[in-house]
C-alpha positions as CSV (number, residue, x, y, z in Angstrom):
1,X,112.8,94.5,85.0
2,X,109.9,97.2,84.1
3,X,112.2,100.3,84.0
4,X,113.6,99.2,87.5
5,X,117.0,97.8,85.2
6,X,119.1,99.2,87.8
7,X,118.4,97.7,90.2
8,X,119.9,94.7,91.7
9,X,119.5,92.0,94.8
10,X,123.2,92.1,95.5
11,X,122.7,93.9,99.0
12,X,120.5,91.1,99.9
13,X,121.8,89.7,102.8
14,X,120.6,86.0,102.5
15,X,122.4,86.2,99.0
16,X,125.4,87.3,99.8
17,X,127.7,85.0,98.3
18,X,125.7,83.9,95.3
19,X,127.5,84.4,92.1
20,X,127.2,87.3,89.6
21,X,125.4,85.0,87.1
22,X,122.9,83.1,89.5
23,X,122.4,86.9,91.2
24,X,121.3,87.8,87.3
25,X,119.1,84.5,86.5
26,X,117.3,85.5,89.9
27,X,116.9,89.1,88.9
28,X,115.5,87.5,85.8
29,X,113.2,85.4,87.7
30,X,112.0,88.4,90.0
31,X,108.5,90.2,90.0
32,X,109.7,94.1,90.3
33,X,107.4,96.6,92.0
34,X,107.9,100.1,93.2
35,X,105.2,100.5,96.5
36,X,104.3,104.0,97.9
37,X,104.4,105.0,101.3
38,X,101.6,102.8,103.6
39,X,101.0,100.9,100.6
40,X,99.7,97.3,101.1
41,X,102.4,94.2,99.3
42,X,100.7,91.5,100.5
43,X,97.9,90.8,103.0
44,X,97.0,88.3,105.3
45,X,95.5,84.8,104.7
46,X,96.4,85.4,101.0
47,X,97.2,82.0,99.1
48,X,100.7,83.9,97.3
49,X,103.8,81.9,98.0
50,X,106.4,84.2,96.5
51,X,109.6,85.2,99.0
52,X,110.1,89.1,98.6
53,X,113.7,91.0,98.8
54,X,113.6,94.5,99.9
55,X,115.9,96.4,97.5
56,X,115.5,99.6,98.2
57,X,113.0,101.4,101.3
58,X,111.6,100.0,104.6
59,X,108.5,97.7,105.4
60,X,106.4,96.7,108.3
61,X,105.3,93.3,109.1
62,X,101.3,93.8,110.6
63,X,98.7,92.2,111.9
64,X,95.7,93.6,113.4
65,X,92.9,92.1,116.6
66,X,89.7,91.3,115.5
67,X,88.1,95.1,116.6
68,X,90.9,96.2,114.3
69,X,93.7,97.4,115.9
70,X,97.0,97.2,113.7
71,X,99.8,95.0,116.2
72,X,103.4,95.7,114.6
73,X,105.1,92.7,114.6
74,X,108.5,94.0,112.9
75,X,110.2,96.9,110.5
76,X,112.6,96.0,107.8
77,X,115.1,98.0,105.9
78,X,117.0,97.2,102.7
79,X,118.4,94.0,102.1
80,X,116.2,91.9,104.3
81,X,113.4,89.6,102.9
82,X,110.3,88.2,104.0
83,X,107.9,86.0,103.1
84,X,109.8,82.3,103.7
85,X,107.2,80.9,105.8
86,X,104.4,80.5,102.7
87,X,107.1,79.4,100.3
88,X,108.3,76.8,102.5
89,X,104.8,75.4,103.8
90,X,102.6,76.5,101.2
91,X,100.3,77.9,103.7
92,X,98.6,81.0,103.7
93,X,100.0,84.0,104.8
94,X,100.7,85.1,108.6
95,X,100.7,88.8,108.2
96,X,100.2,91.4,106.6
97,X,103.2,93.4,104.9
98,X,103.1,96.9,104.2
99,X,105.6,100.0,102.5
100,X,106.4,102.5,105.3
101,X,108.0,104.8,102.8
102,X,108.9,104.3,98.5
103,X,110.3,101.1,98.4
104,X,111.4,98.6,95.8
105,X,110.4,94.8,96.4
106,X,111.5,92.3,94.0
107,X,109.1,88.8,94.5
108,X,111.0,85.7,93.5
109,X,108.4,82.7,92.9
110,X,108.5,79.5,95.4
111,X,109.8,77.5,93.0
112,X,112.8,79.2,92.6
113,X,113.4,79.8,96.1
114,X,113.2,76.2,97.1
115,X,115.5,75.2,94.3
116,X,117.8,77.9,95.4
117,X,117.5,76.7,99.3
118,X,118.3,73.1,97.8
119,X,121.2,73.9,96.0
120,X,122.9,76.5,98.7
121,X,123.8,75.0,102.1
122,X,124.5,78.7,103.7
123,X,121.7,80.2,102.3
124,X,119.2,77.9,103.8
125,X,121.4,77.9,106.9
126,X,120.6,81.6,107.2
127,X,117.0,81.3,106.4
128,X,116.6,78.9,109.6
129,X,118.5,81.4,111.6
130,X,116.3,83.9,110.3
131,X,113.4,81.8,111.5
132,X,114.9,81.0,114.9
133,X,115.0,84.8,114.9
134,X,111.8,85.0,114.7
135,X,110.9,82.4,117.0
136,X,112.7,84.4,119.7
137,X,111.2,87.2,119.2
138,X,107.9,85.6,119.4
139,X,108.7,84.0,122.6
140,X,109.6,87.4,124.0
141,X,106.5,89.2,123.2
142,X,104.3,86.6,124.5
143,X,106.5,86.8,128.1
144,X,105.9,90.6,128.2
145,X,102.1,90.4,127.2
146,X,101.8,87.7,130.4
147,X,103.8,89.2,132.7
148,X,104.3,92.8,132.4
149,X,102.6,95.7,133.0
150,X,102.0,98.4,129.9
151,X,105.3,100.7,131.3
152,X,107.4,97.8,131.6
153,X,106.6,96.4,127.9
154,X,107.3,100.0,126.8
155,X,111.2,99.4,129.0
156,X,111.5,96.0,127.6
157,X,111.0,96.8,123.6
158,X,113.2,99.9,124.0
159,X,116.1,97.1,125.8
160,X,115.1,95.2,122.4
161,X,115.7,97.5,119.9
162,X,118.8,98.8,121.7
163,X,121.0,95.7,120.7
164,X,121.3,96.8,117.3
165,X,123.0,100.3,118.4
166,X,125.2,99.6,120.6
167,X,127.6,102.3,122.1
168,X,130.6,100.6,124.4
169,X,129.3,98.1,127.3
170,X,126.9,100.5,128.9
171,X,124.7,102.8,126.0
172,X,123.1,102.7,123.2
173,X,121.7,104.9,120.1
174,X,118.1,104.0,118.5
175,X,118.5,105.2,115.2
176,X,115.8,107.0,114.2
177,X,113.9,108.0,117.4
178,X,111.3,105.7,118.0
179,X,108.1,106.9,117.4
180,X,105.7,106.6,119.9
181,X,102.8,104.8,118.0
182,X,105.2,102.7,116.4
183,X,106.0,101.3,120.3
184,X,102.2,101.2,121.2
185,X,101.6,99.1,118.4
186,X,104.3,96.5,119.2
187,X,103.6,96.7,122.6
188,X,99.8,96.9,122.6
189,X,99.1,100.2,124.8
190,X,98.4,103.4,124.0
191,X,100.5,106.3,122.5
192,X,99.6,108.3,126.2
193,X,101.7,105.6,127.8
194,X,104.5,105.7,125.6
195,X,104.9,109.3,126.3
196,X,104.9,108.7,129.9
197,X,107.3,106.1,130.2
198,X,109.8,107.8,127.9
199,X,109.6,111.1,129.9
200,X,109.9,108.8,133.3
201,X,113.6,107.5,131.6
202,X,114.7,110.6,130.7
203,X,113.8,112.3,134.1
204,X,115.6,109.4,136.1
205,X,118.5,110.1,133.2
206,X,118.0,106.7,131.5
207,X,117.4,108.2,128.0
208,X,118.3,111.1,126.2
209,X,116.6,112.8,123.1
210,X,118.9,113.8,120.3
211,X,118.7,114.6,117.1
212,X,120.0,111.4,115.6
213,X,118.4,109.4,117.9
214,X,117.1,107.8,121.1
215,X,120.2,107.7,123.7
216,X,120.2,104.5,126.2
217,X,122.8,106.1,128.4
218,X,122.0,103.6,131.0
219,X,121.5,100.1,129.8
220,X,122.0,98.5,132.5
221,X,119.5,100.9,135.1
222,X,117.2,100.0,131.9
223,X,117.8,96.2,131.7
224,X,117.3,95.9,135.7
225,X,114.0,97.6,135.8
226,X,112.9,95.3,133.3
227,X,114.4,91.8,135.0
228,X,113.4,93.3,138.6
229,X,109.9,92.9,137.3
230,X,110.0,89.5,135.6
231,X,111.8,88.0,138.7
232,X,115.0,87.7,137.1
């Protein structure tokens, strides 16, 4: 595996499941790479097809407007993948994928993803519901662009990122604090805002800064200023 020999795709979370011996003919089969921190895996419109595993580090799905401004479209840890859309249609790519810190990406080529896909009912099952995820997520962003105001998209995206932390029926912890150009970005609005809304939340006692994290201590105060504006 070019000195990465360690290393191992069994905390993939698409493969979990696949046997010890398929796991090692698909190690086998894998293109290994060690990226450094902001460093570019694959861009844009490129004709690559491989699907990528992120074994060890964290990643950033990009793409940027046409005066150049970088839009994130998601962050992804260890154990996730990307890249299914180009092996399955053969198209070029949607986005461009970059490191946000040392990470270790293991490329598996098309053809052994589809024959993988083919042979695995549960694997291809949660491929499509990875795609349905991102669907969702699409549909969401477009709402907020159409309907919201800048300080609203800033409320919704912190609601969003809140389901994955949380705390009883009523908080939640983002885990690490979100920094504030990594909201802009997703959002499309300036760092300035960002700062402005966050202190707003905290002064109204919506969100707390600690050290491990963002607090939601009011979800729900949060989730109604976001529906009162949609009309929800």
């Amino acid at each position: 595996m070019s000195g990465n020999d360690a290393a191992s795709l069994a905390e993939i979370r698409i493969l979990d499941g696949v046997s010890a011996e398929d796991l090692a003919d698909m190690e086998k089969a894998c293109s290994w790479r060690r990226y450094t921190d902001h460093e570019q895996i694959i861009d844009r419109q490129s004709d690559s097809t491989d699907v990528y595993f992120v074994v060890d580090g964290r990643v950033r799905i990009v793409n940027y407007s046409l005066a150049g401004k970088e839009i994130t479209l998601e962050d992804l840890d260890h154990g996730s993948h990307f890249g299914e859309l180009s092996a399955l249609d053969g198209q070029p790519r949607s986005a461009s994928v970059m490191s946000l810190e040392s990470s270790l990406i293991a490329a598996l080529p098309q053809d052994r993803f589809i024959k993988l896909l083919q042979s695995n009912p549960e694997i291809a099952f949660r491929v499509l519901r990875a795609l349905a995820g991102i669907i969702r997520n699409s549909t969401d962003r477009i709402m907020d662009l159409s309907t919201l105001a800048a300080n609203n998209r800033v409320q919704a995206d912190l609601l969003r990122q809140a389901r994955s932390g949380l705390i009883g029926e009523n908080q939640a912890e983002i885990r690490p604090i979100p920094v504030h150009g990594d909201i802009a970005s997703r959002v499309s609005t300036t760092r300035e805002t960002v700062a402005r809304v966050l202190s707003d939340l905290a002064r109204k006692n919506i969100v707390e800064r600690k050290k491990s994290g963002l607090l939601i201590k009011d979800l729900a105060k949060l989730r109604e200023m976001v529906e009162e504006v949609l009309g929800e």
